[in-house]
C-alpha positions in Angstrom: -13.9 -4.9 37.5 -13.2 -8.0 34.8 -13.5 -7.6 31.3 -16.0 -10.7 31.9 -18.5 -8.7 34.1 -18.4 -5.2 32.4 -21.9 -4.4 31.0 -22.0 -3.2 27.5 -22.5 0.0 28.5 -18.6 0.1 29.8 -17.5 -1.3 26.7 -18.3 1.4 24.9 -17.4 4.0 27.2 -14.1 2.2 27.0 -14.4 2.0 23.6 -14.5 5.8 22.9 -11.5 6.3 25.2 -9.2 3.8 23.6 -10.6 5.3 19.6 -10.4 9.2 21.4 -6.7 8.2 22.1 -5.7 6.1 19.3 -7.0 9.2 17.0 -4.3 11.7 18.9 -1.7 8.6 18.1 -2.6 8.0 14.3 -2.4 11.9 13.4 1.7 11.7 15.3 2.5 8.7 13.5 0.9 9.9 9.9 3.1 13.4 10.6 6.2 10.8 11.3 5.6 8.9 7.9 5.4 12.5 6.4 8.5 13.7 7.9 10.4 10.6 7.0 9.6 10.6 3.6 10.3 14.3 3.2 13.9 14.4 5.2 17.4 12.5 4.7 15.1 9.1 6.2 13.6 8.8 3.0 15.9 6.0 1.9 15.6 4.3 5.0 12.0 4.5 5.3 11.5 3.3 1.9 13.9 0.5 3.1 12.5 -0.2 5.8 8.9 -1.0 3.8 10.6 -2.4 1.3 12.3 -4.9 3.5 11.3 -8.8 2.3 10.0 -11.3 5.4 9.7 -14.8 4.1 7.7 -17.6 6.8 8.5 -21.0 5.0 7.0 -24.5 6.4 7.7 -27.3 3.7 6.1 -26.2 0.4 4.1 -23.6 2.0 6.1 -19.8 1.5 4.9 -17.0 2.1 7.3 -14.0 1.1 6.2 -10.4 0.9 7.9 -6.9 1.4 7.3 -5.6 5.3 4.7 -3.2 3.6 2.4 -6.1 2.6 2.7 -7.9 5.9 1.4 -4.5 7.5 -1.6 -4.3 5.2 -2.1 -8.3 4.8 -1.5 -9.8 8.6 -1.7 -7.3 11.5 -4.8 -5.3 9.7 -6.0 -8.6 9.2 -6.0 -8.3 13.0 -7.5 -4.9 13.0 -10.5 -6.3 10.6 -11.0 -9.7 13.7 -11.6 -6.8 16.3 -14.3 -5.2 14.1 -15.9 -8.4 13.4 -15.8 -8.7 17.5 -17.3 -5.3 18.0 -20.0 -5.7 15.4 -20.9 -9.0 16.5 -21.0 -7.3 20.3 -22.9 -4.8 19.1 -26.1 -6.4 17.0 -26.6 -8.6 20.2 -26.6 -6.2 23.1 -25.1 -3.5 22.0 -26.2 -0.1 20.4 -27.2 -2.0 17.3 -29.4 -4.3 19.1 -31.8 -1.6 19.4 -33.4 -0.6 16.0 -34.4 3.1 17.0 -30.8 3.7 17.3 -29.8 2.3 14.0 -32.4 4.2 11.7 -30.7 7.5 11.5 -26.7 6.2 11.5 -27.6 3.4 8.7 -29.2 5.9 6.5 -26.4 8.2 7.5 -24.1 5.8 6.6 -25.7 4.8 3.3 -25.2 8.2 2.2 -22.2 8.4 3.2 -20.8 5.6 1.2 -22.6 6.7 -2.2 -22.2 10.1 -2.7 -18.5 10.3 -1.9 -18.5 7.5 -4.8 -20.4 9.5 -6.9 -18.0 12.8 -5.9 -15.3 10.2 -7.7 -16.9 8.4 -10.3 -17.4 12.3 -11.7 -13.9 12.6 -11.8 -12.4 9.6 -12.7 -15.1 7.9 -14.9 -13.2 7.6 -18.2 -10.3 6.2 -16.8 -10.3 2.3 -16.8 -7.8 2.6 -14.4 -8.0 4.9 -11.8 -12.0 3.9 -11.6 -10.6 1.3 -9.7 -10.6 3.9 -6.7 -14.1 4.6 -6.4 -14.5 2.9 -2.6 -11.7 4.9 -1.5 -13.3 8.3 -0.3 -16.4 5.8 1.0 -14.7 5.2 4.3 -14.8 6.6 7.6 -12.0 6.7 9.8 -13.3 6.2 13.8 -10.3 6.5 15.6 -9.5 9.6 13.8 -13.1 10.9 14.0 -12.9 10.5 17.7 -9.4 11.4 18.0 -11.0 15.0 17.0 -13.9 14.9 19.2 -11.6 14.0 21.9 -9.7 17.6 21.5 -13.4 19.4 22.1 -13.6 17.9 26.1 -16.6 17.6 28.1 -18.8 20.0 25.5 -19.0 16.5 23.6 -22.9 15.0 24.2 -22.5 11.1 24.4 -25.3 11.2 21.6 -22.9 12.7 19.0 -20.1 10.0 19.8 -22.7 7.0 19.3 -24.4 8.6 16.2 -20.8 9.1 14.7 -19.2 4.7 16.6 -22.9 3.9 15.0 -22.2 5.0 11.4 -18.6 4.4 11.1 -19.7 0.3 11.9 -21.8 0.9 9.0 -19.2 2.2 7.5 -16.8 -0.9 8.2 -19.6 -2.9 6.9 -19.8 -1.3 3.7 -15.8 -1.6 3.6 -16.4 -5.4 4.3 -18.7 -6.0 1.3 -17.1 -4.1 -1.2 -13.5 -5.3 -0.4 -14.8 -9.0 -0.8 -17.1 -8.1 -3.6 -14.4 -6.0 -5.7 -10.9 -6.2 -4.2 -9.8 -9.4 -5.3 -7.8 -10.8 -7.2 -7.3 -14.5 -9.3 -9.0 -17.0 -7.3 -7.6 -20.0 -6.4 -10.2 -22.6 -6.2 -8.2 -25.0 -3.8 -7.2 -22.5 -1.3 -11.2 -21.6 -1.2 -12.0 -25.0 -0.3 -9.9 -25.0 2.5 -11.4 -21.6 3.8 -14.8 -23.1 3.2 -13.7 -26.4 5.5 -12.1 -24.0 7.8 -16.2 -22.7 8.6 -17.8 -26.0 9.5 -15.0 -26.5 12.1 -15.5 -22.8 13.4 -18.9 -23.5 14.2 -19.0 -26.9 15.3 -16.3 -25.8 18.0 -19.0 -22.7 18.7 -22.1 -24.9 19.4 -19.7 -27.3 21.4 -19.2 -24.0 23.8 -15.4 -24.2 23.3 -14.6 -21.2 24.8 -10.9 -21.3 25.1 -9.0 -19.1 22.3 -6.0 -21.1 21.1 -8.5 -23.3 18.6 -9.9 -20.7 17.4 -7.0 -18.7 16.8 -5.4 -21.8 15.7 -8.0 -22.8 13.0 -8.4 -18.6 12.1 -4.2 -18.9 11.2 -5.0 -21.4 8.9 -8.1 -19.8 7.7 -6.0 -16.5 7.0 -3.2 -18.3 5.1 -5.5 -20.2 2.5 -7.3 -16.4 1.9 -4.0 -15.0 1.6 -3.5 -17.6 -1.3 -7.3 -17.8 -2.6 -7.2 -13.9 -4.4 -9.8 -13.0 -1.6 -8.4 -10.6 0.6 -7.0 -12.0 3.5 -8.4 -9.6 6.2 -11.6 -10.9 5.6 -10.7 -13.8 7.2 -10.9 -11.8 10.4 -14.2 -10.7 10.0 -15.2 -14.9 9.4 -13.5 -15.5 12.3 -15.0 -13.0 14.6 -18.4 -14.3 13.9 -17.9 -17.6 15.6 -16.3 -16.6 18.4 -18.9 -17.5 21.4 -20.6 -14.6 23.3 -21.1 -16.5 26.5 -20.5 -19.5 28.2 -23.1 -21.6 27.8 -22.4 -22.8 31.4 -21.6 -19.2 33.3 -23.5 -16.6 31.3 -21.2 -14.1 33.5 -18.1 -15.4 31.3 -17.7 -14.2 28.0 -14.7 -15.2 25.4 -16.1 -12.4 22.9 -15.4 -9.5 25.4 -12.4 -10.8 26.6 -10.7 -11.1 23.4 -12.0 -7.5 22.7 -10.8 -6.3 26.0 -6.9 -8.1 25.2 -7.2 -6.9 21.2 -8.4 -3.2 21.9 -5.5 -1.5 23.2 -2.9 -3.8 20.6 -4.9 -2.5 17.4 -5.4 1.1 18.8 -1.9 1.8 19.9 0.4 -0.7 17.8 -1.2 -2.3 14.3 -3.3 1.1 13.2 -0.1 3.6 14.0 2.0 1.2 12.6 -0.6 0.9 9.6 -0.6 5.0 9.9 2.9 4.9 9.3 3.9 3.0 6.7 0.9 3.9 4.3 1.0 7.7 5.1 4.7 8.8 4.3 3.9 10.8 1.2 6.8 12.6 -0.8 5.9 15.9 -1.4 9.1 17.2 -3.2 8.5 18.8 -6.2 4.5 18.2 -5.8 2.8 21.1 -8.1 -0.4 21.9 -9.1 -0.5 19.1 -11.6 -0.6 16.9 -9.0 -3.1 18.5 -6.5 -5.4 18.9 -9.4 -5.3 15.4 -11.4 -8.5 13.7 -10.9 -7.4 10.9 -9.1 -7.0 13.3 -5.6 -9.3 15.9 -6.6 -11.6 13.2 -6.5 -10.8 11.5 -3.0 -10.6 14.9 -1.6 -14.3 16.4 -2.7 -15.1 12.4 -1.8 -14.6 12.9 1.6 -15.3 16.4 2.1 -18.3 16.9 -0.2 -19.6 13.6 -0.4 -19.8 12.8 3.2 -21.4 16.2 4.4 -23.7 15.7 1.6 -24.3 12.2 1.8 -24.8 12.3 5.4 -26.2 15.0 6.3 -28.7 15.2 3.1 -30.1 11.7 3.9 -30.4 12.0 8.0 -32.5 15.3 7.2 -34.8 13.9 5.3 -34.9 10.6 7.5 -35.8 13.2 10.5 -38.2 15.6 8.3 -40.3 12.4 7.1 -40.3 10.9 10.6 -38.2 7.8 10.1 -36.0 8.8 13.2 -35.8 11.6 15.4 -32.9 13.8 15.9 -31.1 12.4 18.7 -31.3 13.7 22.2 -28.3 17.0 22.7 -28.0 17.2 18.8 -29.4 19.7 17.0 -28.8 20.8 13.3 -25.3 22.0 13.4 -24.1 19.8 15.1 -25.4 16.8 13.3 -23.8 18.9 10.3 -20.6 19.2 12.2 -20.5 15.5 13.2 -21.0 14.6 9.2 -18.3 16.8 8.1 -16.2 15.0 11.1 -17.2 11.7 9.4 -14.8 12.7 5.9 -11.9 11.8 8.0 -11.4 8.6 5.9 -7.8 8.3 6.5 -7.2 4.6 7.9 -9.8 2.5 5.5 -9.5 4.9 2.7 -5.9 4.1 2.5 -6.1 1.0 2.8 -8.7 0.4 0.6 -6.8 2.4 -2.5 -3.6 -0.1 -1.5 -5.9 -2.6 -2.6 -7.5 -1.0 -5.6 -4.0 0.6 -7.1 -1.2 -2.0 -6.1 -1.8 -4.5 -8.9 -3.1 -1.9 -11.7 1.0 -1.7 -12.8 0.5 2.0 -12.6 1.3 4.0 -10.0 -1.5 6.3 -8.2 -0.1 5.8 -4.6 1.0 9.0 -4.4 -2.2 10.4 -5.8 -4.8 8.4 -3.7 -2.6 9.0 -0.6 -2.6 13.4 -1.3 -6.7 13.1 -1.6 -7.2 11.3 1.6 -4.5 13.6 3.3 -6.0 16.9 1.9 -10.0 15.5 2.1 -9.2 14.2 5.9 -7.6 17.1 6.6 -10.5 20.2 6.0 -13.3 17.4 7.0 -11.2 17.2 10.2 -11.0 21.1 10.2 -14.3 21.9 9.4 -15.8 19.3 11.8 -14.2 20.8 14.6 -15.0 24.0 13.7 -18.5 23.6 13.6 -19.0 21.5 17.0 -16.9 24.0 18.7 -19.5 26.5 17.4 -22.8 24.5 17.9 -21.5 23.1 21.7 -21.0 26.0 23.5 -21.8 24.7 26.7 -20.2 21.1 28.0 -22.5 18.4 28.8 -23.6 17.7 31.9 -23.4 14.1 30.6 -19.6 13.8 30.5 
C-alpha cells in the first residue's frame, strides 16, 4: 500500500514504530557522544563540532561551526516534520477529535509549568541561568517511545496515544516559547522577506500546487532570511509545514502532506535526531564532583523533568478525570497513567536543544550544566516510567 492511500490510522501505527525505534537509536548515539567525549576521541569530537562550513552566493555567507548547522538546518528539518504531523493530526487525526484531546492538553499544560516552576525555584536569582527555565518543559517522543517499545505487547495502544497526544502539545509549547523568547537581535529586513515568503506559500496552496520542489524552494529561502532575522530559524519549518496541501484538490486519494511525511519520517528518526543526539550529548565528566551535580542550574533541570512532569501531569489529568472533564482512557488505569507521566520526563531531544538556545549567547558557559540535568532527569524519569508500567501491565494487550 502507497503512502497516498494509507488511512490515518496507519500513519500513526507507523508512526509509533518509526519513534519506538528511533528511541532505541537516540539512547546508542547519546552513550557514543558520552564515550567520545570521555576517551582519547575527545579532541577529535570536539573537532569535529567545531569544524567551520561556510555556503557563500554573492554577498549572502553563511558560516557557522558544524555544531550550529546541526542545531540551525537539519533540526530545522526535524521542526518541518512536526509542523506536517500536527497539521495531519488537527484535520483527521487524533487531534481532530476533541474527546481525545481533553486529558493530553491538560496533561500537557501541566507538564510544561510545573517543571518551570521546579526551575524557577532554583535558579530564580540568577539573571543568567533564568534563561533556562523552558528547558525541563519538554518531552522527548522518540525517547518516550523508545522505552515503551522495550515493554512489548503488554503496551495498550491507549497509553502510546495519550503519551504521541501530549508530547504534540508538548512541541507546541516548544514552538511558542522558542519564538516568543529564544531570539535574538531582530533584523527588520530579513523579517520582511519571511513575511513575503507567506503570501507566496499560500497563494501556491489555494492554486493546489502540489508538487514539492516550490515549496521546498520558497521554504529555503524562507529559512535563510530567519536564520538572519534573530528568530530562530527552525521555526521556519513549522511556517512551512502549514501550507503544505493535504489533498489534491482534484484526486482527494493523493496527498502531498503524507507523502512528504512518509519520505521525511525515517530521515529525521534515524539520521538528523541521532546525529542531533550526538553532537549535543557528549558530556565531559572528568573531574565532575558534587559541586557540579548539585549547582542549581542541573539540580534544577533534573527535579524539572522528574518532579515537575509526574506532578504536573499526573496532578492535572487527576483532577480533569475526578471533576469529569475527560475520562480515563480505555486499558489505563491509575498507575499506569502515573507511569506514562513519569515516562513523559524524558526530555532529552527538545530539552537540549532548547538550553542550546537559552545558554549559547549568555557568554557564560552552562552547557555542561544544562546537559548533566537533562541526562540525570531523563535518566530516573526513564527508569521510573518503566518500572512502573512493567508493574501496572502485567498482562499484554490483546490489542497489540
Amino acid at each position: 500500500m502507497t503512502s497516498k492511500s494509507k488511512t490515518s490510522a496507519e500513519f500513526f501505527s507507523d508512526f509509533l514504530c518509526l519513534e519506538s525505534a528511533s528511541g532505541l537509536i537516540l539512547m546508542f548515539a547519546a552513550l557514543l557522544a558520552i564515550v567520545c567525549a570521555n576517551s582519547a576521541l575527545e579532541p577529535f569530537y570536539v573537532l569535529l563540532l567545531d569544524t567551520p562550513a561556510v555556503i557563500k552566493i554573492g554577498a549572502l555567507e553563511i558560516a557557522k561551526p558544524l555544531l550550529l548547522w546541526i542545531n540551525d538546518g537539519l533540526m530545522a528539518v526535524f521542526f518541518f516534520l512536526v509542523g506536517l504531523e500536527l497539521k495531519r493530526e488537527l484535520i483527521e487525526g487524533q487531534l481532530s477529535d476533541k474527546r481525545n484531546i481533553i486529558l493530553p492538553g491538560i496533561g500537557a499544560i501541566g507538564g510544561m509549568l510545573f517543571p518551570a516552576l521546579f526551575y524557577l525555584y532554583f535558579n530564580a536569582d540568577d539573571p543568567v541561568a533564568v534563561k533556562g527555565w523552558a528547558i525541563p518543559a519538554a518531552t522527548d517522543i522518540a525517547f518516550a517511545l523508545g522505552v515503551l517499545a522495550l515493554l512489548g505487547s503488554r503496551v495498550p495502544i491507549s497509553i502510546k496515544i495519550f503519551i504521541t497526544s501530549l508530547a504534540i502539545f508538548d512541541d507546541i509549547g516548544a514552538i511558542v516559547i522558542i519564538a516568543a523568547f529564544y531570539t535574538s537581535k531582530i533584523s527588520l529586513m530579513a523579517l520582511v522577506v519571511v513575511a513575503l515568503c507567506i503570501p507566496v506559500l499560500y497563494a501556491m496552496n489555494k492554486k493546489n500546487i502540489i508538487r514539492k520542489s516550490p515549496y521546498i524552494l520558497i521554504g529555503i529561502i524562507m529559512w535563510i532570511a530567519t536564520l538572519k532575522s534573530g528568530v530562530h530559524a527552525t521555526l521556519a519549518g513549522v511556517v512551512l509545514a502549514m501550507f503544505i496541501p493535504m489533498r489534491d484538490k482534484n484526486d482527494e486519494t493523493i496527498s502531498p502532506l503524507k507523502s512528504l511525511e512518509h519520505d521525511l519520517h525515517g530521515i529525521v528518526a534515524f539520521f538528523i535526531l541521532p546525529v542531533f543526539a550526538f553532537a549535543n550529548a557528549g558530556l565531559n565528566l572528568k573531574g565532575v564532583g558534587m559541586d557540579q551535580i548539585t549547582h542549581p542550574v542541573p539540580i534544577g533541570i533534573a527535579l524539572g523533568l522528574f518532579f515537575g512532569k509526574q506532578i504536573g501531569i499526573f496532578g492535572l489529568c487527576w483532577l480533569a478525570i475526578k471533576l469529569k472533564l475527560a475520562p480515563l482512557p480505555n486499558q489505563m488505569n491509575w498507575g499506569a497513567l502515573y507511569g506514562a507521566s513519569a515516562l513523559c520526563g524524558i526530555g532529552f531531544t527538545m530539552s537540549l536543544f532548547i538550553g542550546s538556545l537559552a545558554f549559547e549567547e549568555t557568554g557564560v558557559n552552562l552547557l555542561f550544566d544544562e546537559r548533566l540535568g537533562i541526562i540525570i532527569g531523563s535518566l530516573l524519569s526513564g527508569v521510573v516510567g518503566f518500572i512502573v508500567l512493567r508493574i501496572c501491565l502485567k498482562e499484554p494487550s490483546k490489542e497489540s
